[in-house]
C-alpha positions in Angstrom: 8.7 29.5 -8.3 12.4 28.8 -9.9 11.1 26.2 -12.5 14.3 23.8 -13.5 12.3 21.7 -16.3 9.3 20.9 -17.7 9.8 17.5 -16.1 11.6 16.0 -13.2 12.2 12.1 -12.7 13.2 10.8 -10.0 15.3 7.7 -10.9 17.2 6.6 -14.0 16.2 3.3 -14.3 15.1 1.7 -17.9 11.4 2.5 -17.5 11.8 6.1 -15.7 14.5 7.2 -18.7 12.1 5.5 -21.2 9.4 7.7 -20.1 11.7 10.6 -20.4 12.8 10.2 -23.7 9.1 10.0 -25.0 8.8 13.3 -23.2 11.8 14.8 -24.4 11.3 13.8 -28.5 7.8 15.6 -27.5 9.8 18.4 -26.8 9.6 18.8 -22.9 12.4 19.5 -21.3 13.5 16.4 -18.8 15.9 16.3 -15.7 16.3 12.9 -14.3 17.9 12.3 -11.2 19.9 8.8 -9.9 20.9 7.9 -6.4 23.8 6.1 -8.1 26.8 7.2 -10.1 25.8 6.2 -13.0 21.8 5.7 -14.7 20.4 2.5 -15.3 19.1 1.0 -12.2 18.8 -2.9 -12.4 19.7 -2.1 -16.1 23.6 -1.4 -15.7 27.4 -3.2 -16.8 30.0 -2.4 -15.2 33.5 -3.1 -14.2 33.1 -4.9 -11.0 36.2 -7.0 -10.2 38.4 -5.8 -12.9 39.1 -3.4 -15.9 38.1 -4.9 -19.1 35.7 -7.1 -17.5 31.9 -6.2 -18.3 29.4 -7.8 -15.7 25.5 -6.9 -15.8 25.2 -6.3 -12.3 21.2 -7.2 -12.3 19.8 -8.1 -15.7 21.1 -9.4 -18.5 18.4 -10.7 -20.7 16.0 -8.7 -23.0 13.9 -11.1 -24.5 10.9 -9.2 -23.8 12.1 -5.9 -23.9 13.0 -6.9 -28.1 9.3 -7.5 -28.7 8.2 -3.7 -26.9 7.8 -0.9 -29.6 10.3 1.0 -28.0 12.9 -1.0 -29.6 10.4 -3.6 -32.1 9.8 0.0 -34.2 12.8 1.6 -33.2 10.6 4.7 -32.0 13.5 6.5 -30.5 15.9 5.8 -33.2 18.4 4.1 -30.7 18.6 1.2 -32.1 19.9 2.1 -35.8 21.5 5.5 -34.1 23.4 4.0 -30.7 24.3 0.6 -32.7 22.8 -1.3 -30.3 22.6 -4.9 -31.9 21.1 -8.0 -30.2 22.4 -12.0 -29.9 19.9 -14.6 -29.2 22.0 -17.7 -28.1 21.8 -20.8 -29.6 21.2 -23.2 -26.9 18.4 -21.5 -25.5 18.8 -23.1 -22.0 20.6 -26.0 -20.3 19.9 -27.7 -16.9 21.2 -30.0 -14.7 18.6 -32.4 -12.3 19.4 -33.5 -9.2 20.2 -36.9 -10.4 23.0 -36.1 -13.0 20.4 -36.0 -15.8 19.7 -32.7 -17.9 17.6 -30.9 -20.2 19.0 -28.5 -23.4 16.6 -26.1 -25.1 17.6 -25.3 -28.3 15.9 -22.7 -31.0 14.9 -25.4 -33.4 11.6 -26.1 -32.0 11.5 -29.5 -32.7 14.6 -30.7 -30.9 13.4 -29.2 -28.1 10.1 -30.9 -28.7 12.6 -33.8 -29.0 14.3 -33.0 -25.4 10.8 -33.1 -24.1 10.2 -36.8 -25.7 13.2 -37.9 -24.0 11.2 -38.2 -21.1 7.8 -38.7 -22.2 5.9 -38.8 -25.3 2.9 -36.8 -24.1 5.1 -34.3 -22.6 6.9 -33.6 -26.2 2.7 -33.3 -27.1 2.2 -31.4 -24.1 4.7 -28.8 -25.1 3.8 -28.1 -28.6 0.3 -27.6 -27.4 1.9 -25.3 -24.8 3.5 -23.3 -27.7 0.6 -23.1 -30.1 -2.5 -22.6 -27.2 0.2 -19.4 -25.8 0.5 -18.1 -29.7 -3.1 -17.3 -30.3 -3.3 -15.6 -27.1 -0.3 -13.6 -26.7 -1.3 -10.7 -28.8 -4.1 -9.8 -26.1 -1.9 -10.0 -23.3 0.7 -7.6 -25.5 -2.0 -5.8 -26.0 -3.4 -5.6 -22.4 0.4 -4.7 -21.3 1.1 -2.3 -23.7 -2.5 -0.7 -22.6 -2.3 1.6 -19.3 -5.2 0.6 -16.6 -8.2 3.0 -17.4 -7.2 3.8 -21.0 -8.5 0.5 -22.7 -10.4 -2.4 -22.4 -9.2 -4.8 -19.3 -7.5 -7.9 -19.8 -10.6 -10.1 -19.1 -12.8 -8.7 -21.2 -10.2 -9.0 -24.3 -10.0 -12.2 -23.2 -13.8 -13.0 -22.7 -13.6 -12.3 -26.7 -11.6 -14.8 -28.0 -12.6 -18.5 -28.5 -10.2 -19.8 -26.0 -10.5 -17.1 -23.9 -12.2 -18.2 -21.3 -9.6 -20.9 -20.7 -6.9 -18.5 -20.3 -9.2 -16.4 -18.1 -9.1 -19.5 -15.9 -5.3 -20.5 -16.5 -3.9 -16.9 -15.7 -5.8 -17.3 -12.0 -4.3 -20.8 -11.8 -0.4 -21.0 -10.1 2.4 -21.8 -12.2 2.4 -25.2 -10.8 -1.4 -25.8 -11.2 -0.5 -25.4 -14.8 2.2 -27.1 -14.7 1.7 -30.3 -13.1 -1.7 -30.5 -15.1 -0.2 -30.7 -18.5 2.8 -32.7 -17.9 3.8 -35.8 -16.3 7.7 -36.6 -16.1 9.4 -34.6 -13.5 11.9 -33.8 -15.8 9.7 -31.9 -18.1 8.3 -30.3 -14.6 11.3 -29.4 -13.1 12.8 -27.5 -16.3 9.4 -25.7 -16.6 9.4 -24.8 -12.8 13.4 -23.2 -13.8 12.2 -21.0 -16.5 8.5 -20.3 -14.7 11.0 -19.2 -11.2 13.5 -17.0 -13.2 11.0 -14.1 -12.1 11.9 -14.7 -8.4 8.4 -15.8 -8.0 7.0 -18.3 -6.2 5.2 -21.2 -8.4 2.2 -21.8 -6.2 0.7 -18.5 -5.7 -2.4 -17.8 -7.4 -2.1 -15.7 -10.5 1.0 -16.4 -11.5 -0.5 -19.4 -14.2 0.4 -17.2 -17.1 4.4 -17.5 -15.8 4.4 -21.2 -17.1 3.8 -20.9 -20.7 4.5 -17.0 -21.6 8.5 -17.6 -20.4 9.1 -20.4 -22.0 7.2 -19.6 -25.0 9.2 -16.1 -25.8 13.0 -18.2 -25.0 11.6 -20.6 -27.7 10.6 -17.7 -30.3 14.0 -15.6 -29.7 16.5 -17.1 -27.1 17.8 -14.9 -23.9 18.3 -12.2 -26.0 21.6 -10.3 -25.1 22.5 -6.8 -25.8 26.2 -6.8 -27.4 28.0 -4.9 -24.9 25.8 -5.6 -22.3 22.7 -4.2 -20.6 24.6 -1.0 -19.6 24.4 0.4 -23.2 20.4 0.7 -23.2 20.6 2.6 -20.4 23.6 5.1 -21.7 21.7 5.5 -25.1 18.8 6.8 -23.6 20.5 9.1 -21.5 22.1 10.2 -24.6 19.1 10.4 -26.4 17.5 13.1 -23.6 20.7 14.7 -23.6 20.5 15.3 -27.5 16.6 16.8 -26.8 17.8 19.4 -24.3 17.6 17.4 -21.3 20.0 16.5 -18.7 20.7 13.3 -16.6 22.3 14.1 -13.5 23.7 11.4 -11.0 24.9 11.2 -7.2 21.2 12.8 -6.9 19.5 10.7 -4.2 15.7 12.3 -3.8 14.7 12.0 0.0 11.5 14.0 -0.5 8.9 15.4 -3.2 8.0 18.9 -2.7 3.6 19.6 -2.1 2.6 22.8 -3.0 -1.8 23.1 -2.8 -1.8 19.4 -3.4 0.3 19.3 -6.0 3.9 17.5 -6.2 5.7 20.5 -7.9 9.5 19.2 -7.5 11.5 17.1 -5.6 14.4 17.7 -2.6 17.8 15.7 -2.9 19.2 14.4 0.3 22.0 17.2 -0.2 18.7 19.4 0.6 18.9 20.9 -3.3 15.4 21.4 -5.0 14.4 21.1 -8.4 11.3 22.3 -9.6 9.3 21.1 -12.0 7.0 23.4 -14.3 4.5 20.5 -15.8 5.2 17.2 -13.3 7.1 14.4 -11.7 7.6 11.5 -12.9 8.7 8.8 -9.9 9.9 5.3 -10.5 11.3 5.0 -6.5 10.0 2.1 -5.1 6.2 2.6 -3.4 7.1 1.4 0.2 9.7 4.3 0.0 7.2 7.3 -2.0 4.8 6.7 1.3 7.3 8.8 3.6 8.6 11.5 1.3 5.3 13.6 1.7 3.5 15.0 5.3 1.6 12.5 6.9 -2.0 12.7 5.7 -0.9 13.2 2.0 -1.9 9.8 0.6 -5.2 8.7 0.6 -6.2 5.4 3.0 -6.7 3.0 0.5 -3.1 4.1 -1.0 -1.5 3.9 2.2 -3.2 0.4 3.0 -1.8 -1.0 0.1 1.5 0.0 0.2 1.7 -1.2 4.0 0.5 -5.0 2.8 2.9 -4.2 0.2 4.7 -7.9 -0.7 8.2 -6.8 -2.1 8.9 -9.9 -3.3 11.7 -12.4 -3.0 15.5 -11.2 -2.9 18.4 -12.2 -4.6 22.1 -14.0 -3.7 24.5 -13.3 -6.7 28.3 -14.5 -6.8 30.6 -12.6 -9.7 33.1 -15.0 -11.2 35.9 -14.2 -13.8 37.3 -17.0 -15.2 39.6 -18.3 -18.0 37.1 -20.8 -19.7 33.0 -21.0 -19.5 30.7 -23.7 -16.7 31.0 -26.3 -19.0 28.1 -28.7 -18.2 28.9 -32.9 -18.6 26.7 -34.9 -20.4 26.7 -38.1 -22.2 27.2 -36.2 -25.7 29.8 -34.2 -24.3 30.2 -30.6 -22.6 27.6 -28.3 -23.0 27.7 -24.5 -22.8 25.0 -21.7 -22.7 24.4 -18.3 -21.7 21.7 -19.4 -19.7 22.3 -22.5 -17.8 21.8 -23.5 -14.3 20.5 -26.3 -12.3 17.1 -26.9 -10.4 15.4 -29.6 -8.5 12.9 -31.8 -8.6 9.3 -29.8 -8.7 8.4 -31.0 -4.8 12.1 -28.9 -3.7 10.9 -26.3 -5.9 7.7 -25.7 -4.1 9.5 -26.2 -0.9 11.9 -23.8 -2.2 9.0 -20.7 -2.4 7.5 -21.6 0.7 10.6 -21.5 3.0 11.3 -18.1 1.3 8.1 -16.7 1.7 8.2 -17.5 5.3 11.5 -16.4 6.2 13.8 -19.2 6.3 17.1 -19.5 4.8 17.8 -21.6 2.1 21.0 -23.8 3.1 20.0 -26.2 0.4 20.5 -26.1 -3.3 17.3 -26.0 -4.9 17.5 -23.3 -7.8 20.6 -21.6 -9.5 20.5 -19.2 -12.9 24.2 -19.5 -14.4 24.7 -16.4 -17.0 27.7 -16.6 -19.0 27.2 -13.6 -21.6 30.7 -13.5 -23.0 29.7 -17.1 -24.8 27.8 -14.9 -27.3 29.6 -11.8 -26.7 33.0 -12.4 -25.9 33.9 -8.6 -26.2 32.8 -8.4 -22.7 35.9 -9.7 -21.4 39.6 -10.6 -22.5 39.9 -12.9 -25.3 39.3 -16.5 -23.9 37.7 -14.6 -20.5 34.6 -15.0 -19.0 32.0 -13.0 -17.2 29.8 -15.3 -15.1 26.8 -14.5 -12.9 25.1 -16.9 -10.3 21.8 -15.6 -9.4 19.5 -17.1 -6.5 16.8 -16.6 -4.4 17.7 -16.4 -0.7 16.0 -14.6 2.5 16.8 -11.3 3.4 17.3 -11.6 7.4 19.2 -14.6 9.0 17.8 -16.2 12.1 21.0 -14.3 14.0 20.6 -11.1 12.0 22.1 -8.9 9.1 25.9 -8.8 11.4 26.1 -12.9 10.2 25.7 -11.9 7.0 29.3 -11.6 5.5 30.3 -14.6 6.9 27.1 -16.7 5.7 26.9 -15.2 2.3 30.5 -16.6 1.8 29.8 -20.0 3.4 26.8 -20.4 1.5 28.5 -19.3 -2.0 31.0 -21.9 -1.3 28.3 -24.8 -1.0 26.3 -23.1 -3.9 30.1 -23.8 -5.8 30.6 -27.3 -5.1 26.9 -28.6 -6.0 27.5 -26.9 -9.4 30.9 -28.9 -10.0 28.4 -32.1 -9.6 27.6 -30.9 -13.6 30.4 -28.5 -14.4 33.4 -30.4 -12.5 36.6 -28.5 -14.8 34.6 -25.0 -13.3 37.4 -24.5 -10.3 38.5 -22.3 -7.8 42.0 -22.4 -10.1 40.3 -21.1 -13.3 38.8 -17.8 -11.1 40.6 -14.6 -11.4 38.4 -13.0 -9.4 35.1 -13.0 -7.5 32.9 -11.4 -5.5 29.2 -12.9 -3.5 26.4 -10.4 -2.7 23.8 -11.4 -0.2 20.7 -9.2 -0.2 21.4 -6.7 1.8 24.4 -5.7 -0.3 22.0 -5.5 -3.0 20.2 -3.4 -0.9 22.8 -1.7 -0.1 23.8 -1.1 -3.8 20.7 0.2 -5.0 18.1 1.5 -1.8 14.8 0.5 -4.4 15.9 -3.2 -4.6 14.6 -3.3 -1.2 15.5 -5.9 0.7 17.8 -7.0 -2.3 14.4 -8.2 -4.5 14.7 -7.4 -8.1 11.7 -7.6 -9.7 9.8 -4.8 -7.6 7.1 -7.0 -6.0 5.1 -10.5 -5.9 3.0 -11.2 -8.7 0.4 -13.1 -7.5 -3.2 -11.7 -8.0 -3.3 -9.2 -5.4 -0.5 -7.1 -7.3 -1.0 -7.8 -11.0 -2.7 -5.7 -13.4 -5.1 -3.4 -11.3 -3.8 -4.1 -8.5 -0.4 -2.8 -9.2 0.5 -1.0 -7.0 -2.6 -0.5 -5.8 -6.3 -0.7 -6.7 -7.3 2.4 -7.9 -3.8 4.0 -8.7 -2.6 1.7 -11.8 -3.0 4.2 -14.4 0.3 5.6 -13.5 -1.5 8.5 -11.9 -0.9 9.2 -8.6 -3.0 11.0 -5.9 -0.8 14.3 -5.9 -1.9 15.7 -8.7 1.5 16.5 -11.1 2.9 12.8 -9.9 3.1 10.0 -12.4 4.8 6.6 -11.0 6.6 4.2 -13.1 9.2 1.4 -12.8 9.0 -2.2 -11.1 5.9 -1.3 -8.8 3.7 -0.6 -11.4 2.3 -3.1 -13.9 3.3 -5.1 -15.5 6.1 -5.3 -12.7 9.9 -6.1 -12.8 12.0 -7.3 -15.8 13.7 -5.6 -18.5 10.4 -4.6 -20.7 10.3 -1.1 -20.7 6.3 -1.5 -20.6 5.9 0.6 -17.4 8.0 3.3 -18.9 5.8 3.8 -22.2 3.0 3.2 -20.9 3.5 6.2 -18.1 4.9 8.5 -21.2 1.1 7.7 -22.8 -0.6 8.9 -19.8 1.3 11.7 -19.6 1.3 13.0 -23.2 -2.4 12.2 -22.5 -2.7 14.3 -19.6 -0.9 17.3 -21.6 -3.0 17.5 -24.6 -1.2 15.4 -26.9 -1.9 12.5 -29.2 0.3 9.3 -27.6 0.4 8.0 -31.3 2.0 11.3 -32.5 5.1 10.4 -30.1 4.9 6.7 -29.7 5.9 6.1 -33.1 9.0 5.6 -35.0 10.5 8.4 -36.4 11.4 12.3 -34.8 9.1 15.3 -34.5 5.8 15.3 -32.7 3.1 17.9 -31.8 5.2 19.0 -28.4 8.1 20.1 -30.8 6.6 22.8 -32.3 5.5 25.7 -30.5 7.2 26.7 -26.9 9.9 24.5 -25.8 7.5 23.8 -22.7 5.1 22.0 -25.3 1.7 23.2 -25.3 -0.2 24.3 -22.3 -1.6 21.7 -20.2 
């Protein structure tokens, strides 16, 4: 057997390259593989509509991503070594109701706990309790995420030990809009809830998804949408670089179209170019689950695997439109403009439920019931010309129309347009004249774009309760391990699921340094050298 590295991935995006570069400081040897000219995944900038112009194609917030290790304790050294330097805006949030009215979430606590008296004095109550009840538990749930399944105690019974636990034990089973409408009253306080609560492309009244109404809200209050100056696309080039500098290589243009089985075990994987690259210790896999099932012989996975991934909910898809403008949305309100990074508009909580269940049924959304409206270059303006704008309009919309994919590129446009003039009802100087250029993507372009958002979805499935912790992917294979032995799975599909968190990605590098005989804790730490490093650059024998 030609081995080509210690370890092969298959897909650069943020979780898979995270993974690697654990690997790599412990001084494997890592080739990673993207379908895409360049690494990154749903974690990329480029120059979409013009030179000089840098767009975050998918995400552009890293709020949670901040509070992981990987970056918290610097554990890499990419933070201090690749300069990569953080804003947290300052509004946190605006949004526009339906009836002209809005909400603005600001750092200082209590002016947002002011915005929430506006419309009710128990729902200003209602959200410091909110704040406070989430702060005593969030460690656990850190603590739970940050904890592959198998290698520590589950999230109920860390729960089961704290005095409040068994409130949250019920809460996190709850929907979003069980918790919701049970702590507050106005619809205003609802409806802006039910914005932040969605911004996971979830729908709010799905069981297990409770957690989604204070945990969101609660880490925008603590830190803002936090933006990486630059944008998202230099995480993903730094740790590229950073396996690069350990002897490894990042190779793009590389789509994988099947892993190689040798005895039962995954040994390498075959591009679609029909090139094979070995792999001496294992693979590590973040392609999307419904696509892993047919890159092996038929009989391969196990049943309950193969079950799973055919009941499989990828989730709900995305609609983007790509603006450059000369000046920012700026929303009207009685005290004047308003600006943010994150802005957007939403409905009123009974068009918000309406809004999931027509999506998870299959019917477009002619209506304008939920918009995100990103304008990074407020806080870093070095992403565009000076007095340019970069701004991104992110919805949820189905992925087949009722006369099929061919009505697509005239819908998407049609429905861009309508999506456009509600948003002048808040932002009316935001104008076709101001735009320098722009482009809509419907879901299959998305698709199209990148073949593991599939069917344009983001966030790498539903998180209700049938594939959260445990259960994600499947029961039985949420450890990262997968049934060939030599295959480790990471990215979106595995828990905690989508997002830029980079959870998935250590987690799977702690299994696998576990699997090889080495101490996670010796690796997943800050600072360079580990056990792996000394001895045989192949680290030490399995």
């Amino acid at each position: 057997m030609v081995e080509d590295a210690d370890v092969v991935v298959a897909g650069a995006g943020h979780n898979s390259l995270i993974t690697a570069c654990y690997l790599a400081k412990a001084g494997y040897r890592c080739l990673v593989l993207e379908a895409n000219p360049i690494p990154g995944g749903g974690a990329v900038t480029e120059e979409l509509l013009a030179p000089g112009y840098a767009i975050d194609t998918c995400a552009t917030g890293h709020t949670l991503l901040c509070t992981n290790p990987v970056l918290a304790d610097d554990e890499l050294g990419i933070v201090a070594g690749d300069d990569l330097a953080y804003v947290d805006p300052d509004p946190v949030a605006h949004v526009a109701f339906p009836d002209g009215g809005h909400f603005t979430m600001t750092l200082d606590r209590e002016q947002t706990v002011a915005e929430f008296g506006r419309f009710s004095a128990a729902d200003a109550r209602a959200y410091e309790r909110l704040l406070d009840d989430y702060a005593e538990v969030a460690p656990i749930f850190a603590r739970a995420q940050h904890t592959p399944s198998g290698m520590g105690p589950p999230l109920d019974q860390l729960l089961a030990e704290h005095p409040k636990g068994r409130v949250w034990q019920r809460r996190r089973m709850l929907s979003a809009w069980d918790v919701i409408r049970t702590e507050f009253e106005s619809k205003e306080a609802r409806s802006f809830l039910m914005w932040m609560a969605f911004q996971t492309f979830q729908a709010l009244d799905v069981p297990g998804t409770g957690v989604l109404a204070s945990s969101i809200v609660a880490g925008r209050q603590r830190r803002s949408w936090s933006v990486l100056r630059g944008g998202t696309g230099r995480l993903t080039q730094a740790l590229a670089a950073y396996i690069e500098r350990h002897g490894g290589e990042v190779r793009c243009n590389q789509p994988v179209r099947r892993l190689l089985v040798d005895g039962g075990r995954c040994t390498g994987v075959e591009t679609e170019s029909g090139e094979q690259f070995r792999a001496s210790r294992a693979v590590v896999s973040t392609i999307h689950v419904v696509h892993l099932m047919d890159m092996v012989p038929p009989g391969t996975w196990p049943e309950e695997l193969e079950y799973a991934v055919r009941t499989y909910d990828v989730g709900i898809p995305g609609f983007g439109i790509y603006i450059l403008s000369d000046l920012p949305p700026e929303f009207a309100t009685p005290a004047g403009p308003v600006t943010a990074v994150s802005a957007g508009t939403v409905g009123w909580p009974e068009d918000v439920l309406k809004l999931g269940f027509d999506l998870r049924h299959g019917r477009f959304v002619d209506e304008v019931p939920w918009l995100l409206v990103a304008t990074p270059t407020l806080a870093d303006p070095g992403r565009a010309p000076q007095g340019h704008h970069t701004v991104k309009i992110l919805s949820p919309q189905v992925y087949d129309l009722p006369a099929g994919p061919a009505g697509w590129p005239e819908a998407k446009e049609a429905h861009a347009k309508r999506q456009l003039e509600y948003l002048r009802r808040f932002t009316p100087g935001f104008t076709d004249e101001h735009f320098l250029a722009s482009l809509v993507k419907a879901p299959p372009d998305i698709e199209a774009t990148n073949r593991h958002m599939v069917h344009g979805t983001f966030h790498g499935g539903d998180r209700g309760v049938a594939q959260s912790g445990p259960g994600r992917p499947a029961p039985g294979w949420a450890g990262h391990r997968m049934p060939l032995e030599g295959l480790y799975q990471t990215g979106a599909t595995t828990n905690p699921g989508g997002s830029i968190t980079g959870v998935p990605g250590r987690n799977a590098a702690r299994v696998i340094l576990t699997d090889f005989g080495i101490d996670p804790a010796t690796v997943l730490c800050a600072g360079g050298g580990s056990a792996g490093a000394a001895g045989s650059p192949q680290g030490p024998a399995a």
